[in-house]
C-alpha positions as CSV (number, residue, x, y, z in Angstrom):
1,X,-21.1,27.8,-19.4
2,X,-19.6,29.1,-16.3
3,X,-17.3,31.3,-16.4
4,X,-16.0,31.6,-13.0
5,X,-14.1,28.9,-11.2
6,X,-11.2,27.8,-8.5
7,X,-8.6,25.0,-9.5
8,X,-5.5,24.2,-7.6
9,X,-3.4,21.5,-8.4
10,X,-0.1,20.8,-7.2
11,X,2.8,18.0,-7.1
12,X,4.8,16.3,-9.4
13,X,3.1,13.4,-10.7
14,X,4.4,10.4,-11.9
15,X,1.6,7.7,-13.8
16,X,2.2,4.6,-15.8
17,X,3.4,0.9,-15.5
18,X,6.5,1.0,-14.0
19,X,6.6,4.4,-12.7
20,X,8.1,3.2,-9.6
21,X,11.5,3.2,-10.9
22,X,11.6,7.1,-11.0
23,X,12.2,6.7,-7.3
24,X,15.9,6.6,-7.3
25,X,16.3,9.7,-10.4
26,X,13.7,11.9,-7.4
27,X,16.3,11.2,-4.6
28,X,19.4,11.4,-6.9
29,X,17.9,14.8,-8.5
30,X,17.2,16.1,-4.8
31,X,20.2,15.0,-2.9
32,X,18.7,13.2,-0.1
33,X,21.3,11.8,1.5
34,X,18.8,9.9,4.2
35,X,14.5,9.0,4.1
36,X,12.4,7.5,6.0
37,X,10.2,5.0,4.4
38,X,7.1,4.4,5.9
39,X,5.6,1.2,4.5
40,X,2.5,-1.0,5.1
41,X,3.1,-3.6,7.0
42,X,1.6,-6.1,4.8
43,X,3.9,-5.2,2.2
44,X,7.2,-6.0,3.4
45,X,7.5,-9.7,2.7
46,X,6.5,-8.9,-1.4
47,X,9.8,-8.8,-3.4
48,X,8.4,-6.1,-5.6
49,X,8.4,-3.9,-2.2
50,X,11.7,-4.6,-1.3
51,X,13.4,-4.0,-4.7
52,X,11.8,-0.9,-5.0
53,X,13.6,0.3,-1.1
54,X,16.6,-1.7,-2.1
55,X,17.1,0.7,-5.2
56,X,16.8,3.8,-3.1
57,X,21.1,5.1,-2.9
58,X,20.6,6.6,0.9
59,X,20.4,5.9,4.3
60,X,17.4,4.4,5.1
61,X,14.7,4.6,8.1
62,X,12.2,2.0,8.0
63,X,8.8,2.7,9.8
64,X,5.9,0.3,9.6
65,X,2.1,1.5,9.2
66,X,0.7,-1.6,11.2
67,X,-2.6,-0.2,12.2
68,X,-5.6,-0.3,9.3
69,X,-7.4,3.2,10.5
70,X,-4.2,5.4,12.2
71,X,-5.0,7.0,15.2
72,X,-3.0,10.3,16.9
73,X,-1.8,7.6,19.5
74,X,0.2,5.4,17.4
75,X,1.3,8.5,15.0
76,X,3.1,9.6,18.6
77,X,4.6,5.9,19.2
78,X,6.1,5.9,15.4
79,X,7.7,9.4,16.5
80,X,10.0,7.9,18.8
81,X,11.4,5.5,16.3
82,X,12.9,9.2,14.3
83,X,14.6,10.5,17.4
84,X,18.2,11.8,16.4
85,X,17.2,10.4,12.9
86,X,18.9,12.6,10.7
87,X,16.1,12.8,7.4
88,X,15.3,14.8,4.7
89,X,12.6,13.4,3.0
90,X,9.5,11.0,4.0
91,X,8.0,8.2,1.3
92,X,4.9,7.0,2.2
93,X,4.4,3.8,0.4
94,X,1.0,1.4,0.9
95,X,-2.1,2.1,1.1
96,X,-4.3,5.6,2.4
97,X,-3.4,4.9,6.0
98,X,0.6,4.8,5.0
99,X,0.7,7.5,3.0
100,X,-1.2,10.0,5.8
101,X,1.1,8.6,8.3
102,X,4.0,9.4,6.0
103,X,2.2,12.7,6.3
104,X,1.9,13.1,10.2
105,X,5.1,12.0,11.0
106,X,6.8,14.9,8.4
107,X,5.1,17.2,10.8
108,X,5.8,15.6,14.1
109,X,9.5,15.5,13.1
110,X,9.9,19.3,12.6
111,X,7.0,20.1,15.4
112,X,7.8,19.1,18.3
113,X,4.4,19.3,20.0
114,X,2.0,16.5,20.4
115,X,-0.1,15.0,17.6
116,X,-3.2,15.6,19.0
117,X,-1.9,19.6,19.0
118,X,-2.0,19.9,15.1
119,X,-5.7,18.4,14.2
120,X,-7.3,21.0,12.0
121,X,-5.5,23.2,9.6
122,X,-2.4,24.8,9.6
123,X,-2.0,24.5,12.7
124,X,1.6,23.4,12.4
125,X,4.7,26.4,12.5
126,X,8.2,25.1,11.4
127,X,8.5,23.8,7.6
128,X,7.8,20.2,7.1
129,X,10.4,18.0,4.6
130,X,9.3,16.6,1.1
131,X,6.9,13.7,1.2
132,X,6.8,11.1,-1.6
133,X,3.8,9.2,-2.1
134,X,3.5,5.7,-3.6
135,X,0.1,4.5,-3.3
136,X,-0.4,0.7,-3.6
137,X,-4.3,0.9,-3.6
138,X,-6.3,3.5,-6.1
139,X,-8.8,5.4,-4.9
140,X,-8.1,6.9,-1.8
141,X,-6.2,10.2,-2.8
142,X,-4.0,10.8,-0.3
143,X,-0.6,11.3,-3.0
144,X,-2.0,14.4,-4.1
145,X,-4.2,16.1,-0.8
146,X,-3.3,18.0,1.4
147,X,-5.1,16.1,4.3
148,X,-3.9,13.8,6.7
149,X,-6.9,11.2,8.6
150,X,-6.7,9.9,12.4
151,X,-8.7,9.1,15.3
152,X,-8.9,10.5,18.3
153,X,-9.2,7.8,20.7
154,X,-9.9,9.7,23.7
155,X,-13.4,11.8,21.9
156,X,-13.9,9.2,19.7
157,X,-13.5,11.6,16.6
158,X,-11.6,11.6,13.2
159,X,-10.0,14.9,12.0
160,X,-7.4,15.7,10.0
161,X,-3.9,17.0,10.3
162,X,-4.1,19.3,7.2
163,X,-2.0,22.1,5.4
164,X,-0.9,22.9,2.2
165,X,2.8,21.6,3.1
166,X,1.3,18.0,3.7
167,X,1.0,18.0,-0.1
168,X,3.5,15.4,-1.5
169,X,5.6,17.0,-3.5
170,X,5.9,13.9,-5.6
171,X,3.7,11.1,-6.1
172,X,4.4,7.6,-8.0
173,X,1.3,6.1,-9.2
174,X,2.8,2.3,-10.6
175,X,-0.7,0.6,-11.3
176,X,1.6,-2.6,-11.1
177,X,1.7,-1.9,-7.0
178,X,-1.7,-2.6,-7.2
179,X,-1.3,-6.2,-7.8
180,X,-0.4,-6.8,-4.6
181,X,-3.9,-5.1,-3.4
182,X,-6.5,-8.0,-2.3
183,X,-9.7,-8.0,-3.3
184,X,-11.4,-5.8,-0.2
185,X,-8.8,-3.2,0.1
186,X,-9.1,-3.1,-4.0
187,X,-13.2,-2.7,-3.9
188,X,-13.2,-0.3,-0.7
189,X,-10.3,2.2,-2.0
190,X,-12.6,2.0,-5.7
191,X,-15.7,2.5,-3.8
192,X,-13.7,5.1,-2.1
193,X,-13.0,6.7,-6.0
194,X,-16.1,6.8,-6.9
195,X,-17.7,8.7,-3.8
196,X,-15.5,11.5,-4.5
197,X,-16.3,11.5,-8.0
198,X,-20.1,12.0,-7.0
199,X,-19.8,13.8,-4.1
200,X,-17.3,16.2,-6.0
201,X,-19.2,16.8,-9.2
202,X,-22.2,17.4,-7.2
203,X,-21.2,19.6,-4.3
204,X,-22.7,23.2,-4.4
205,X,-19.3,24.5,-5.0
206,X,-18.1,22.6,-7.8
207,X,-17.0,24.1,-11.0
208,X,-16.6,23.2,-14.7
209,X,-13.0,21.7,-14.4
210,X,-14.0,19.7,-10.9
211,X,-17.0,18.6,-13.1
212,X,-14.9,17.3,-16.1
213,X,-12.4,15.3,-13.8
214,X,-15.1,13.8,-11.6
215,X,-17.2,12.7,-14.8
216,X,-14.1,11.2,-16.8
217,X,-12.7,9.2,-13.1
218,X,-16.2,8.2,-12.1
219,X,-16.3,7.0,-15.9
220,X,-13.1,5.0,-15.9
221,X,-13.5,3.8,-11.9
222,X,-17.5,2.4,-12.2
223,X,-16.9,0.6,-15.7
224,X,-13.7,-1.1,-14.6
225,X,-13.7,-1.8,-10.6
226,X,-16.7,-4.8,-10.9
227,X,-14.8,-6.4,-13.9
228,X,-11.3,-6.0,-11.7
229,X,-13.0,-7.3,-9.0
230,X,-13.3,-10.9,-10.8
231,X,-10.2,-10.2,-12.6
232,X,-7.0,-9.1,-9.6
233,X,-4.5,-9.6,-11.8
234,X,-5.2,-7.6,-15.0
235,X,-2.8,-5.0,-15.2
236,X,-5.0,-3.0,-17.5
237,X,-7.9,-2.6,-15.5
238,X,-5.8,-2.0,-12.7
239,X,-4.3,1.0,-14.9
240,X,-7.7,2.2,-15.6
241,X,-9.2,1.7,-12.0
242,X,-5.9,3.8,-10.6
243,X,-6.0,6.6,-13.5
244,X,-10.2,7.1,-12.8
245,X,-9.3,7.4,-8.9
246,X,-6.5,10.1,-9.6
247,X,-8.9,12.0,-11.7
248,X,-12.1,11.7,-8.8
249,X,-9.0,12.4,-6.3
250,X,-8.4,16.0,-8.5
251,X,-12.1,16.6,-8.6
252,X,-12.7,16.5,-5.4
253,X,-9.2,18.7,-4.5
254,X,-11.4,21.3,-6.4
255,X,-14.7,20.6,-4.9
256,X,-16.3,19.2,-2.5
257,X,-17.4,15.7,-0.3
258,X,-20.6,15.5,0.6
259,X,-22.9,13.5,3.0
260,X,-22.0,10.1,1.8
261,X,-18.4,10.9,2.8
262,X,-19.1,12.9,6.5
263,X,-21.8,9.2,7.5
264,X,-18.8,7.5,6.8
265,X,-16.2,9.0,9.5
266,X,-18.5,8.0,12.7
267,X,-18.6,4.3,11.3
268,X,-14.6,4.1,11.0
269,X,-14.4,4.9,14.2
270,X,-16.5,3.2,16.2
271,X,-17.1,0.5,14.4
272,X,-13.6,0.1,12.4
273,X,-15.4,0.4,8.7
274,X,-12.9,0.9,5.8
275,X,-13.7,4.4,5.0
276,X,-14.0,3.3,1.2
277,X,-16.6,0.9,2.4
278,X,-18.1,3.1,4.4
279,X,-19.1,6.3,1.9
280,X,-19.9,3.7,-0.5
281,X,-22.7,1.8,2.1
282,X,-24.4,5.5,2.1
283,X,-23.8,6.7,-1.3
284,X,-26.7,5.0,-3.1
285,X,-29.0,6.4,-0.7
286,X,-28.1,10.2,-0.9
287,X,-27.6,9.7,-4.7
288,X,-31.4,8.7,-4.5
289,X,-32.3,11.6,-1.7
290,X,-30.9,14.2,-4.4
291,X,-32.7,12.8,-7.4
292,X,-35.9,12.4,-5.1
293,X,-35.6,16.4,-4.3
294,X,-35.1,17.4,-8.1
295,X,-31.3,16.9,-8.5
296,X,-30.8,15.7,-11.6
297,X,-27.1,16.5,-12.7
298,X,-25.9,12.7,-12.0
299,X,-27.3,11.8,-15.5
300,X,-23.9,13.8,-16.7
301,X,-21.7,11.1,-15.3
302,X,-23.7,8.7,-17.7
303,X,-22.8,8.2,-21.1
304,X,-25.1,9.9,-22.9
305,X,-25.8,7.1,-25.7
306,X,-30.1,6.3,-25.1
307,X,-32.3,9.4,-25.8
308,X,-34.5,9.4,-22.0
309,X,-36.2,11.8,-20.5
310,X,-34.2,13.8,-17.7
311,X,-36.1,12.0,-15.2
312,X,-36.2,8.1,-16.7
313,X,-32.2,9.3,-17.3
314,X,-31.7,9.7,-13.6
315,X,-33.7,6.7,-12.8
316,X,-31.6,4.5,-15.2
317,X,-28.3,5.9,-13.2
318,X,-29.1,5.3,-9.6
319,X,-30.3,1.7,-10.6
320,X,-27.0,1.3,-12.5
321,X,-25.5,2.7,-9.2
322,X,-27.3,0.2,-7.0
323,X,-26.4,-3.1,-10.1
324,X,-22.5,-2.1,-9.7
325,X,-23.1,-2.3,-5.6
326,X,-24.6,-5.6,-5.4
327,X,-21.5,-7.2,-8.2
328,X,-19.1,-5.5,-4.9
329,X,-21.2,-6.5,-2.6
330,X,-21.4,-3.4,-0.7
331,X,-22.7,-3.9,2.4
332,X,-26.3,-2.6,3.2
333,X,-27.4,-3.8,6.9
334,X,-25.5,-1.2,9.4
335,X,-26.1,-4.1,12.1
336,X,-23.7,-6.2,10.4
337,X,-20.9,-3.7,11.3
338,X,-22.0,-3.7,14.9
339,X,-24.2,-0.7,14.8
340,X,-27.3,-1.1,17.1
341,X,-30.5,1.4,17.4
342,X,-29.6,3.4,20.4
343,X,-26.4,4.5,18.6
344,X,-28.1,6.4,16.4
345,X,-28.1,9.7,18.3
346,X,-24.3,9.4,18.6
347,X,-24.6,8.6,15.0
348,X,-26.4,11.9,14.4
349,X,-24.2,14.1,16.2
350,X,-20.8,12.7,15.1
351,X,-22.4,13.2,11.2
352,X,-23.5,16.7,12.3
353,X,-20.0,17.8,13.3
354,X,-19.8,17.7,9.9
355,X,-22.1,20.3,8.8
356,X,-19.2,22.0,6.3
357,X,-19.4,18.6,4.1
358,X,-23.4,18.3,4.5
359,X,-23.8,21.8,3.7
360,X,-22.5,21.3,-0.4
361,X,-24.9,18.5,-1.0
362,X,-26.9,20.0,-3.3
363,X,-30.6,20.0,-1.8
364,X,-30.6,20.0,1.8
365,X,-29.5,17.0,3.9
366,X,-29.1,17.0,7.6
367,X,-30.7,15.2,11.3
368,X,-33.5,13.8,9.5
369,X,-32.2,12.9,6.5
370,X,-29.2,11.2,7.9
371,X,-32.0,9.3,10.4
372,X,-34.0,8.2,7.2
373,X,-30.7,7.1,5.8
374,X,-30.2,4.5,8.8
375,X,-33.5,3.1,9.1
376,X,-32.8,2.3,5.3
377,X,-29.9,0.3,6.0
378,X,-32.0,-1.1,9.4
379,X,-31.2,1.1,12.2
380,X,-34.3,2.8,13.9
């Protein structure tokens, strides 16, 4: 038993069917007097959207999230729409993407400097307002982190704009918004879930809580997301899918991400891969790296039901692991994204940039694992 261990958790968090009608009490109890609502774009023709703005009592600023990855370009465009807005409080409402937009234009309001200038963390000096976060997909994790995600267009990189005060300070989590989520963005942000479970409960600086969360999400995510899959509209699985991801997302708050999570970064950018998708296409592979090297702690996040030897036990889970990818049809040719073989060096580097995430994988995984890795999935 360890007896030693880190957990911070913040935010005041609203879960269940019909949570979203807390909405209203949260501005009533703060007195906003004016928001801005930043909303995915593809929401704002579903009646269930515009009831839940049309209960809101205050003046109202309405900022679409129009772009699938958000870059530090169009986070500087949306700014413009808030001059001589007078706000005091941001709801991020839609998907990852809307909620860390939600999350970059709190700080551009109150900083005036360019987006580009706050990348990294804390980099940011005047206080930011509240953010609200209503997630309409489950798995990404944005409503409770205190990350932000966009793409430098100019190096070609993603980094973060990151800070404590870029934690909502309230997040909704209605698993009846996720009824409106299609079938891709449902997979990719569950796919998305479930490398943060893994990544989290195996990174060299988890802990016994991170642990517990990450097994009981990974649980709840990997038994439910292949039956949702076939099945959009069931509100309980869609309860279950959204309360595994909100467990993985506290996991890995407390943990760690891992390799599966840094490969992914270079193919959003260059080659526009969700970045659910994209940990998930690598996943399998470092999963089977670890358990080739001696790491055998994934048989934990199995339920522990057949009497197996440590080593058939972690044989039974990564072939589970690879059963659950071919019902979401992960993808598992690179080439079909775009990639090509002389990308690989740009590949390599991008990954490397990395190195903080590579370095809590549990056995050691760097150039020429990550190389291995992409002549698996058909890039030499």
């Amino acid at each position: 038993m360890e007896n030693y261990f880190n957990y911070i958790f913040y935010g005041d968090i609203k879960f269940g069917i019909g949570s979203r009608h807390e909405l209203s009490n949260i501005i009533k109890k703060n007195n906003f007097d004016s928001v801005c609502i930043i909303l995915d774009h593809a929401l704002k023709s579903i009646s269930i959207f515009e009831n839940l703005i049309n209960t809101i009592g205050c003046d109202k600023t309405l900022v679409y999230c129009d772009i699938k990855e958000p870059t530090y370009d169009r986070l500087e465009e949306k700014r413009e729409i808030l001059y001589d807005k007078s706000i005091d409080a941001f709801i991020g409402i839609g998907g990852g993407s809307a909620l860390d937009m939600a999350k970059g234009l709190s700080v551009l309001y109150s900083n005036k400097g360019s987006a580009i200038s706050y990348r990294g963390f804390d980099q940011f000096q005047k206080p930011i307002l509240p953010i609200i976060a209503i997630p309409t997909t489950a798995g990404t994790g944005s409503e409770i982190t205190p990350n932000a995600s966009f793409i430098d267009t100019a190096e070609k990189k993603k980094l973060g704009i990151n800070g404590e005060a870029i934690r909502p300070k309230y997040a909704i989590l209605d698993p009846e918004l996720t009824l409106s989520c299609p079938k891709a963005p449902t997979v990719s942000a569950g796919v998305d879930s479930l490398v943060h479970a893994t990544e989290a409960f195996a990174a060299k600086k988890s802990n016994v809580m991170a642990k517990m969360f990450a097994k009981n999400g990974f649980k709840l995510v990997f038994n439910n997301l292949p039956k949702l899959a076939q099945n959009l509209d069931d509100i309980e699985l869609r309860e279950k899918v959204m309360y595994g991801a909100f467990l993985s997302a506290i996991a890995l708050m407390n943990s760690g991400t891992g390799p599966a999570a840094a490969m992914s970064y270079p193919l959003g950018v260059h080659y526009g891969v969700p970045h659910g998708i994209g940990g998930g296409v690598f996943l399998p592979h470092v999963i089977q790296h670890n358990i080739n090297a001696g790491y055998i702690d994934y048989i934990e996040l199995m339920d522990k039901n057949e009497k197996k030897s440590e080593r058939k036990a972690s044989i039974k889970f990564i072939d589970k692991v690879w059963q659950v990818w071919e019902e979401l049809t992960v993808p598992q040719d690179l080439k079909d994204f775009g990639m090509i073989d002389k990308d690989t060096d740009r590949f390599i580097s991008d990954t490397m940039d990395l190195k903080l995430a590579l370095d809590q994988n549990p056995v050691p995984f760097y150039e020429n694992e990550i190389k291995s890795t992409l002549k698996k999935l058909n890039i030499n």
